[in-house]
N, C-alpha and C positions, 0 to 999 in steps of 0.2 A: 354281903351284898350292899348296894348303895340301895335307899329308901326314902323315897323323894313325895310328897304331898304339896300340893301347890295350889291354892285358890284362885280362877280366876275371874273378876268380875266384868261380863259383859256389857256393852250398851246396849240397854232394852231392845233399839230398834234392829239389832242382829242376835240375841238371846235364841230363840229360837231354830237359825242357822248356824248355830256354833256348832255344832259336831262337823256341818259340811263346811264350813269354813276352817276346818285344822284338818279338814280328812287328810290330805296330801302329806304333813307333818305324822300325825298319828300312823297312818299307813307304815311309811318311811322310817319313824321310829322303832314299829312293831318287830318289822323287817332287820333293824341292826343282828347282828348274832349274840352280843352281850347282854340285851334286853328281855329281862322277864316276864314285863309286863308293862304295859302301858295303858288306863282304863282310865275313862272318864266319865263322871255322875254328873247329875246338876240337881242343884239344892231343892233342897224338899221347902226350907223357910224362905226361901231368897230364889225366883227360878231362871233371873239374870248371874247367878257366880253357879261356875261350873268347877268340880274338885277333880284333878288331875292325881291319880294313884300312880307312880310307876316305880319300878326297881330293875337295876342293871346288877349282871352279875359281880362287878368288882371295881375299886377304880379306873382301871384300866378300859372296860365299858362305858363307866360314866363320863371320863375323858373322849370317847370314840365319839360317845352322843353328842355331848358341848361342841365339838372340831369339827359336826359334820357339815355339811354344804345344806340339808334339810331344815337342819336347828339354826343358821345364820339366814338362811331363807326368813324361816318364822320368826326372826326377832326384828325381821324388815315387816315381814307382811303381817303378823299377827297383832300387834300393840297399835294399832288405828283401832281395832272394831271393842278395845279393851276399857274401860272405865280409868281405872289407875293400874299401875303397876302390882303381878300377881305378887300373891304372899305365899312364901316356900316354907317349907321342914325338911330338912336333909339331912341322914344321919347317914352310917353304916352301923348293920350288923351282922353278929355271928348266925347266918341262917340263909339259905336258898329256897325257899319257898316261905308259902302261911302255914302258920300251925293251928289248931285248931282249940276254938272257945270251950276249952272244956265245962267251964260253968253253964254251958246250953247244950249241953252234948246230946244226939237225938240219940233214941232208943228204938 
């Protein structure tokens, strides 16, 4: 799978509307068929940058998502309400899902 982490830092004054201001994007994303996940946190120390989790099932996914008509939308409409430009981690690995913390493993 592709395994993608991306921070993004909002301006305060839309901090708080950031999920409704990507809903259309996130939606659309969710919806691809190569998409495993697509899930969004906002910072526990910072609660303007919001942490974007998502994983596609393969290049060929992560290819679909970059080329769509939704992700070229959001690279018009998204980056005004953004501070600077977000910071990525993108790898691939051997694996389709999460595996589990075994070091907290509930009982």
């Amino acid at each position: 799978m592709i395994f993608i982490t991306a921070k993004f830092r909002v301006r305060p004054e839309h901090a708080d509307n950031w999920p409704e201001i990507a809903a259309d994007f996130t939606r659309a994303t969710r919806n691809e068929p190569g998409c495993l996940w697509f899930d969004w946190s906002r910072g526990v120390d910072d609660p303007n940058e919001y942490v974007l989790v998502e994983a596609f099932r393969d290049g060929e996914a992560g290819a679909a998502h970059v080329n769509s008509e939704h992700f070229r939308t959001a690279q018009r409409t998204l980056p005004p309400y953004l501070v600077e430009t977000p910071r990525v981690i993108n790898t691939t690995l051997e694996q389709n899902d999460w595996s589990e913390l075994g070091e907290m493993a509930v009982e």
